[in-house]
Every structure is written in structure tokens, then in C-alpha cells.
C-alpha positions as CSV (number, residue, x, y, z in Angstrom):
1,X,136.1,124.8,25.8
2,X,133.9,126.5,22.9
3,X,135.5,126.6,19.5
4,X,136.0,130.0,17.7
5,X,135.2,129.8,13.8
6,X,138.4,132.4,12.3
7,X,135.7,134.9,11.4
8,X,134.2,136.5,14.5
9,X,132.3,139.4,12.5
10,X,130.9,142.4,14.0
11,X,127.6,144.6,13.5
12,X,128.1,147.5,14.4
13,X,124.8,149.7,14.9
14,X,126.9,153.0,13.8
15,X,127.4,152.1,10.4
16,X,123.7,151.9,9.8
17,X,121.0,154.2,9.6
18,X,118.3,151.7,8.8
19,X,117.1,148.4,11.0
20,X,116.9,146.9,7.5
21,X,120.5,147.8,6.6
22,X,121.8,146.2,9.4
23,X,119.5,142.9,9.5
24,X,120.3,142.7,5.6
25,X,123.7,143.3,6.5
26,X,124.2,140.3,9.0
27,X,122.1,138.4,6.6
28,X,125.0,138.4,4.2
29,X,127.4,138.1,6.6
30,X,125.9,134.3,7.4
31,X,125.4,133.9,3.5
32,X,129.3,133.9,3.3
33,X,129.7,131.7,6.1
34,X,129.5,133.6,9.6
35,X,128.6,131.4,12.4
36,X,129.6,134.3,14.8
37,X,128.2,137.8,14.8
38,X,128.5,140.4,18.0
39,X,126.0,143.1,17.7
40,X,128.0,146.1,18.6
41,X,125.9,149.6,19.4
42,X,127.9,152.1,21.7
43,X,125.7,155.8,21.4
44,X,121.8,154.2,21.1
45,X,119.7,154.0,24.3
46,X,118.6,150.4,26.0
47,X,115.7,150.4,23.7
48,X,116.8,151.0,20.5
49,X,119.9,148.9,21.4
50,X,117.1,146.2,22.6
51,X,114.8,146.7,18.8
52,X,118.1,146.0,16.7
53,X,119.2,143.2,18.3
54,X,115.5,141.8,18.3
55,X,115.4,142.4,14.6
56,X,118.9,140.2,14.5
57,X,117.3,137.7,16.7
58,X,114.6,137.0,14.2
59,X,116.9,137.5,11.5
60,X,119.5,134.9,12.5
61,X,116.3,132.5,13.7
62,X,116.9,130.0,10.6
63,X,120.6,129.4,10.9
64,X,122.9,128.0,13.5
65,X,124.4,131.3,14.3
66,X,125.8,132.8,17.8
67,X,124.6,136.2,18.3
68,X,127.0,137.8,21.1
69,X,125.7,141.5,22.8
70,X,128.3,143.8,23.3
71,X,129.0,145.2,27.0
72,X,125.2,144.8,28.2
73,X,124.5,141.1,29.4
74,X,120.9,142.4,30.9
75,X,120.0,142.7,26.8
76,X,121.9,139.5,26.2
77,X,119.0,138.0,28.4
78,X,116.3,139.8,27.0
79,X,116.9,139.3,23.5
80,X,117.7,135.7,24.6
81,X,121.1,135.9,22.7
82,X,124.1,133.3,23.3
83,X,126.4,135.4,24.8
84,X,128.1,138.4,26.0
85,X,131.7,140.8,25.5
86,X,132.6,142.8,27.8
87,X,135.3,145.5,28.2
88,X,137.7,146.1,30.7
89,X,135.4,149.3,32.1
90,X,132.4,147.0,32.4
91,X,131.1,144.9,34.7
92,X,133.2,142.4,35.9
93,X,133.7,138.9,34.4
94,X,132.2,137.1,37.8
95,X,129.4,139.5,38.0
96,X,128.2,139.0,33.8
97,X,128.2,135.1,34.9
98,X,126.3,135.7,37.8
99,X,124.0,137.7,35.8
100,X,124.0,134.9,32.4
101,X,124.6,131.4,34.0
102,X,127.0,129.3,32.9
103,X,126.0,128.0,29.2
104,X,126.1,131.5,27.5
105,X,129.5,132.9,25.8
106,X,131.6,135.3,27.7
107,X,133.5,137.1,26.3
108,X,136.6,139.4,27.7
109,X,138.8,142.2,26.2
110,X,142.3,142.7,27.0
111,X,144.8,145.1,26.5
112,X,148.2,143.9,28.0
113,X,149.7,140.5,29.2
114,X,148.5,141.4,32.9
115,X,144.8,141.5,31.8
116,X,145.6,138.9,29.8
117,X,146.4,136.7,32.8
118,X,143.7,138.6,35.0
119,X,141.0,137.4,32.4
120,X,142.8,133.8,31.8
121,X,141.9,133.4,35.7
122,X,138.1,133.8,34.9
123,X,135.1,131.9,33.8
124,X,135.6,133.9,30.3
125,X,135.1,131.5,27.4
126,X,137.4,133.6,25.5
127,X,139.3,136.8,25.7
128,X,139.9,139.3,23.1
129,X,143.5,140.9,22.5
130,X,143.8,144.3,21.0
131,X,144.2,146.5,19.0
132,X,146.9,145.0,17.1
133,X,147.3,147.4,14.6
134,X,145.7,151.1,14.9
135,X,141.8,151.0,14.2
136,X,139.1,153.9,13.4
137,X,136.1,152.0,15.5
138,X,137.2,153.3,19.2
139,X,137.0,157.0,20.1
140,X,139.7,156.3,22.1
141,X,141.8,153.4,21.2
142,X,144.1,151.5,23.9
143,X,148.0,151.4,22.7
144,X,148.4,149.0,19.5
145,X,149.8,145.6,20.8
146,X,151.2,144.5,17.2
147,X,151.2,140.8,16.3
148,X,154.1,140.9,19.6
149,X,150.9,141.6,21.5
150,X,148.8,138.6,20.0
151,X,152.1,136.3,20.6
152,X,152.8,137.4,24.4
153,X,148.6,136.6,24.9
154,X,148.6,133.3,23.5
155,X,151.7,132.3,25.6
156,X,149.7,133.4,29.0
157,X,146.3,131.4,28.3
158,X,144.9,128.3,26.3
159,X,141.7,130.2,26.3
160,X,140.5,131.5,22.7
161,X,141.8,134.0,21.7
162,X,140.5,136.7,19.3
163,X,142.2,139.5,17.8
164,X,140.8,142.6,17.2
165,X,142.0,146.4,15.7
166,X,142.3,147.2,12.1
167,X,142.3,143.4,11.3
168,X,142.4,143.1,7.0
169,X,141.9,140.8,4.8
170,X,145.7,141.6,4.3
171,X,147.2,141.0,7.4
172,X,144.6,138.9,9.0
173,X,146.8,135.5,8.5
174,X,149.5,137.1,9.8
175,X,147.4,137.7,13.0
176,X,146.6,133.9,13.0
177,X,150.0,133.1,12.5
178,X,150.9,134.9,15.7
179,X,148.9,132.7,17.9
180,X,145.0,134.0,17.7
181,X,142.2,131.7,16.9
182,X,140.0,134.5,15.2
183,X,139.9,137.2,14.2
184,X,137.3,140.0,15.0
185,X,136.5,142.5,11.8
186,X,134.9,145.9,12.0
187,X,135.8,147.8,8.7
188,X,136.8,145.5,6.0
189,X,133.1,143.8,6.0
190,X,131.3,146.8,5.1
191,X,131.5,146.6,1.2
192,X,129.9,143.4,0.0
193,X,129.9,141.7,3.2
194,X,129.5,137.9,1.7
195,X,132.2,138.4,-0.6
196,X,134.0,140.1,1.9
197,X,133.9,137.4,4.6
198,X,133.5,134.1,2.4
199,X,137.0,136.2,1.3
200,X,138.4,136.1,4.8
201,X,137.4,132.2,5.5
202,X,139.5,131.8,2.2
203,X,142.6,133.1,3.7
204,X,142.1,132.3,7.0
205,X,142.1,128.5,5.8
């Protein structure tokens, strides 16, 4: 079973206009103590999608640092990262194993205790539970699941489990609390991102 650090940070390709921004970005997310970063780009085309995470490949190259792609595992492969996510309206969990092998990360979101147990039946290294409270980084956001949410999921698998939705350095021990392993952050590492997370490792404790 892999182990989750409590900070699963995420780089999201909208909130930069600038390669450098983002790759200086992620730089300062490891500075504070990230060990996990999922690149995250949901309007760009395959090949901007494949330059960026590229740039984060050679970015991340001098620290021990897993680089997870979000919803495409044919990019995970090309830009040789260490794992995938995937949503509940992409390819199947069997199908992105077929496609990584077996010593990559998968990753799975889930919405509800049934796809919570669907996923728990998987190869998925770990799932994702969410949104526990309401979030601005979806279009359109599944129902909030509330820390209730987080402690139905961790009763229906011993799979990691991370949290995700408008997760703050103010409520994320509460999230924790509930029954998550990590916690997956959007928003609140945007301003001064090594403060912000070396911040979040100090209350995550």
C-alpha cells in the first residue's frame, strides 16, 4: 500500500499564464515540503498539456517528488510521470492499469459511498473523496459530501484516502480528523505557495 504525505498539492495549469509561473510555482511548493504534486490542466490541448508537464518533469528532476497527471494516463507515459487520477467520466480504473502497469499511482475520485465501494474494489492505490465543502475549481461541482462524506468513505475502504473541495488551511485538520489521509489543495496555495504549504504540514501534524 503507498503512503500519502497530508499535503497532496495541485498545479493547476488555469491559474497560470506563463510555463515559468507554473514550474516556479511547483518549485516552491517542494521548497515547503511537497512530495506530491498532480498537474492539473482541463481546457489546453494534448500538446500544451504534454510541454507543461515536461517543463514539471525537469523541474521536479532533483528532488524525490511524485508528479501525478490528471485524467490522461497516455501523457502520464509520455512525460514518464509516476502516476495517474482519474475521474469518474474517464476511463475506467482497469483500463488506466492496463494502459500504466502496475508500479505507477492510480488514483480514483469518488463522489458517494457506492463509488466509494466501486473504487475500493479496484487496483486504485488511492481514491479521492469530494467535495467536502463547496469549491470554485469545477465548472460543475458534484453535491458537497461535508466531513459526514469523508467519515462514511473511510468506513468503506482502507485504501488512502484524500479529500478534496475547498479544503483550508482552516478546516483542513478537521478533514483529517474525519478519517482522510490527505488532503488535496487547489486555492489556498496560490499566495506564497512555500509558506502556504510548509503552513499546512504544520497543522496537519
Amino acid at each position: 500500500m503507498i503512503s500519502l504525505p497530508r499535503l497532496y498539492a495541485i498545479v493547476d495549469a488555469a491559474a497560470f499564464r506563463k510555463v515559468e509561473d507554473l514550474t516556479t510555482f511547483a518549485t516552491e511548493l517542494i521548497a515547503g515540503g511537497c512530495t506530491v504534486l498532480q498537474y492539473r490542466n482541463k481546457s489546453g490541448s494534448a500538446g500544451e498539456m504534454l510541454r507543461l508537464a515536461l517543463a514539471l518533469k525537469i523541474m521536479s528532476a532533483v528532488g524525490d517528488v511524485k508528479l501525478i497527471m490528471n485524467d490522461r494516463a497516455d501523457l502520464c507515459l509520455v512525460a514518464d510521470f509516476d502516476g495517474v487520477h482519474i475521474g469518474q467520466d474517464d476511463l475506467s480504473p482497469p483500463s488506466v492499469r492496463t494502459i500504466i502497469g502496475p508500479d505507477r499511482w492510480l488514483g480514483f475520485s469518488t463522489h458517494n459511498p457506492q463509488q466509494v465501494k466501486e473504487g475500493d474494489s479496484t487496483s486504485a492505490d488511492y481514491l479521492a473523496i469530494g467535495p467536502v465543502f463547496s469549491t470554485s475549481s469545477k465548472d460543475r461541482p458534484d453535491p458537497v459530501v461535508g466531513l459526514e462524506g469523508v467519515r462514511q468513505a473511510r468506513q468503506l475502504t482502507r485504501k488512502p484516502l484524500v479529500a478534496i473541495g475547498g479544503i483550508t488551511r482552516a478546516n483542513a485538520a478537521s478533514v483529517i480528523e474525519a478519517g482522510a489521509d490527505s488532503v488535496a489543495v487547489i486555492s489556498d496555495l496560490l499566495r506564497e505557495p512555500r509558506k502556504s504549504a510548509e503552513e499546512f504540514f504544520r497543522v496537519l501534524r
